[in-house]
C-alpha positions as CSV (number, residue, x, y, z in Angstrom):
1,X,81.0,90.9,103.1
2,X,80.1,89.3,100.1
3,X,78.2,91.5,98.5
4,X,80.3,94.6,99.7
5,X,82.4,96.3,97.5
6,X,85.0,99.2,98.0
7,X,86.8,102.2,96.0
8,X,90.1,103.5,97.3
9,X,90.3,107.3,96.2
10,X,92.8,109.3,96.7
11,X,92.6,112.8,98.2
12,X,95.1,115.6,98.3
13,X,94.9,118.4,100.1
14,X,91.7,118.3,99.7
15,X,91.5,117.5,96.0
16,X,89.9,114.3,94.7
17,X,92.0,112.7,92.3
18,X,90.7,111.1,89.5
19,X,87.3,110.5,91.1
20,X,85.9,109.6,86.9
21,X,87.2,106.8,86.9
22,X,85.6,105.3,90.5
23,X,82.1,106.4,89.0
24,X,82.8,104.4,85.7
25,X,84.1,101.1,87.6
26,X,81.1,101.8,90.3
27,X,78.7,101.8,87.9
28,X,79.9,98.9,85.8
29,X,79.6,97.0,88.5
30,X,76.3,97.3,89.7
31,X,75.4,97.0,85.8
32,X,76.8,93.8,85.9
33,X,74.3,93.1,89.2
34,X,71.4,94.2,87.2
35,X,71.8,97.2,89.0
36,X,70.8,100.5,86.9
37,X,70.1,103.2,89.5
38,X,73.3,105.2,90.1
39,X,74.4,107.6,92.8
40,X,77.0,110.5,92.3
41,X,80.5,109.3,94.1
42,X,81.4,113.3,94.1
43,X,78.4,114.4,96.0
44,X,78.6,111.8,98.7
45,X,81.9,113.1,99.5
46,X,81.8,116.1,99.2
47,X,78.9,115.7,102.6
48,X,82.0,114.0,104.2
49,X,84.5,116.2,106.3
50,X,88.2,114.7,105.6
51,X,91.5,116.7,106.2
52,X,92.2,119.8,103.4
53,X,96.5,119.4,104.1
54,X,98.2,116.4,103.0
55,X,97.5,112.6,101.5
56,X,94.3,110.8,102.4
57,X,92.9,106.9,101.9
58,X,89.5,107.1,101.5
59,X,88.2,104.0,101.9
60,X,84.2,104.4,100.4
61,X,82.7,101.1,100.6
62,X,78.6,100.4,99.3
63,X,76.7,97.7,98.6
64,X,74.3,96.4,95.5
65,X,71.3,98.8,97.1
66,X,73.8,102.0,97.0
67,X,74.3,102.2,100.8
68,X,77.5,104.1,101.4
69,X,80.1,104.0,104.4
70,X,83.1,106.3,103.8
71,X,86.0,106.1,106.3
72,X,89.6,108.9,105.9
73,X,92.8,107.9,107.0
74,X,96.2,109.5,107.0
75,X,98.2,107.9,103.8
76,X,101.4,106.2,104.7
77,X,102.7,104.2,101.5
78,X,104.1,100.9,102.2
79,X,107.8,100.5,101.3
80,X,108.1,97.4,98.6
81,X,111.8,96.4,97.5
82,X,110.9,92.6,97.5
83,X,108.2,90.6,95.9
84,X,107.8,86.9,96.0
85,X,106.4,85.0,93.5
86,X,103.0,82.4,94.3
87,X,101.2,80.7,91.7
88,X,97.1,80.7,92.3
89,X,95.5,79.2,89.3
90,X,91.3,79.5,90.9
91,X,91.9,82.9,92.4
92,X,89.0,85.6,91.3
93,X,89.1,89.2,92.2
94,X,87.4,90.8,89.9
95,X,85.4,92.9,91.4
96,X,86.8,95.2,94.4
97,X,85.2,93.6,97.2
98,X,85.2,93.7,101.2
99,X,86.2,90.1,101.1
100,X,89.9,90.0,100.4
101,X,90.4,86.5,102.2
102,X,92.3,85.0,99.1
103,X,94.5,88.2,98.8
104,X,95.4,88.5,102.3
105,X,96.3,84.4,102.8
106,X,98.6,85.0,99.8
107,X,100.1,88.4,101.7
108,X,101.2,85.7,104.6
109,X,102.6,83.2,102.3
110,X,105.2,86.1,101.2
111,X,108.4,85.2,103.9
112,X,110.7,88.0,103.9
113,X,109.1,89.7,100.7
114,X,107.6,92.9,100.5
115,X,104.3,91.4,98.7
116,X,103.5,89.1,96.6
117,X,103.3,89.1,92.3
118,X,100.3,86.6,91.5
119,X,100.7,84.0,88.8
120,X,97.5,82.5,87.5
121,X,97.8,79.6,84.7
122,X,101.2,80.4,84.0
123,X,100.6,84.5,83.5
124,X,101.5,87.6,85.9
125,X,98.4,89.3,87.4
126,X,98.8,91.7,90.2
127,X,100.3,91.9,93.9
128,X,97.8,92.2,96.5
129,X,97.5,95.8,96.9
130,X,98.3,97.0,92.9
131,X,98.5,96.4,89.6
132,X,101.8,95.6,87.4
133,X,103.3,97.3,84.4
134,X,107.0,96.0,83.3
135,X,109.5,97.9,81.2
136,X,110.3,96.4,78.1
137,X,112.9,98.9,75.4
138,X,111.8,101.5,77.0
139,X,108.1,100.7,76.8
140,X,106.2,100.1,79.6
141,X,103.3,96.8,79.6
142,X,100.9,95.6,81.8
143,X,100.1,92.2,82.0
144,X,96.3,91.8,79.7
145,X,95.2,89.5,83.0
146,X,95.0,91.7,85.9
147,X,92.9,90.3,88.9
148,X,91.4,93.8,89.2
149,X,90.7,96.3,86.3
150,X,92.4,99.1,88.3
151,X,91.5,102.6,87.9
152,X,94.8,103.9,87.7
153,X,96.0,100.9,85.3
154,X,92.9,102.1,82.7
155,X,93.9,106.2,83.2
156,X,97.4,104.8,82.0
157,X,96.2,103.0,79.3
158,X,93.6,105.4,78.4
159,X,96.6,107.9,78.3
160,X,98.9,105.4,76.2
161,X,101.8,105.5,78.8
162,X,101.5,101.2,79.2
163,X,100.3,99.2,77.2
164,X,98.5,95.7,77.6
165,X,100.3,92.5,76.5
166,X,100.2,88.9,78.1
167,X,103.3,88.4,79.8
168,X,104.3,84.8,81.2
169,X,106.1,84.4,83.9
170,X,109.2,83.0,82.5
171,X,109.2,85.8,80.0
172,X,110.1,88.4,83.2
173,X,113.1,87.8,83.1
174,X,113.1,89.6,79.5
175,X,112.1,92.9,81.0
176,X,114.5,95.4,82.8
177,X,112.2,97.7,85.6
178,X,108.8,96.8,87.1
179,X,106.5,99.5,88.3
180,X,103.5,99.4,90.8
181,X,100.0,101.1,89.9
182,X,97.0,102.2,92.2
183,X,94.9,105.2,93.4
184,X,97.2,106.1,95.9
185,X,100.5,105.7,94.6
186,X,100.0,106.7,91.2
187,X,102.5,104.9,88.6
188,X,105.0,103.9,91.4
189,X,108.6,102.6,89.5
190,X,110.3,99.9,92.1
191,X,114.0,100.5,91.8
192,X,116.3,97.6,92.6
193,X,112.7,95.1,93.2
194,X,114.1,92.1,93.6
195,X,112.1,89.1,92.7
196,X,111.9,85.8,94.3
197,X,110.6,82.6,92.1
């Protein structure tokens, strides 16, 4: 699993969304690897047969040597109304891999919460399934130390609707709305989250 990595792409009714920014984060990260041969996300998928009606996770996991396994499921979002805080300081998830041990030993620790918001050396990060932004005056931030560099997070700020700032965790309290950001939710606003220290 190590050296397995995944995209989460989001496909509705039968449309790829946003499938540019997979191929950038894809290929940074085999550059990273030394990796310099590149495959085309779109045509491997479009050899895949997924449903054309309604939301689909697909779940397109490859490897350094550009071996691709593509799996479609029917998209059910989870429902979050509580998150619960847990600090981490060694965690690293920088790259989308296979191996979400960490993440998903933090998801336990999370009681009667929803999932949890991440704090690493006194900062926010991300909960285990998305990135952050917080409202602030009526502009929205996300926090400048994400675990992940989410593709949805960079269309955002690519787009200038959030904006990157550190933001310490006892600074949340100086925000009024949170909001939860990934492939398949989009820019997801939590109304009435409440958060637990």
């Amino acid at each position: 699993m190590k050296n397995r990595f995944f995209e989460t792409i989001c496909i509705k009714d039968g449309l790829i969304k946003h499938l540019e920014y997979h191929q950038k984060r894809y290929e940074s990260l085999l550059l990273e690897h030394g990796q310099t041969l590149f495959k085309d996300l779109s045509s491997i998928l479009q050899k895949e047969k997924f449903a054309q009606e309604g939301c689909i996770r697909c779940r397109l996991e490859y490897t350094l040597q550009n071996d691709f396994h593509a799996e479609f499921f029917p998209y059910k979002k989870r429902h979050i109304s509580v998150l619960k805080v847990l600090q981490h300081d060694s965690i690293n998830y920088q790259y989308k891999s296979v191996d979400r041990t960490l993440l998903n030993t933090l998801y336990e620790k999370r009681e009667e919460a929803d999932d949890v918001l991440i704090v690493k050396n006194g900062y926010i990060t991300d909960t285990t399934i998305a990135n952050i932004a917080l409202r602030q005056k009526g502009r929205w931030y996300t926090p400048n130390t994400p675990l992940l560099q989410g593709t949805t997070r960079q269309r955002l700020l690519d787009e200038q609707k959030i904006y990157e700032r550190a933001i310490r965790l006892q600074e949340l309290r100086e925000y009024d709305a949170i909001a939860l950001m990934n492939a398949m939710i989009g820019f997801d606003q939590l109304h009435k989250c409440k958060i637990l220290l």
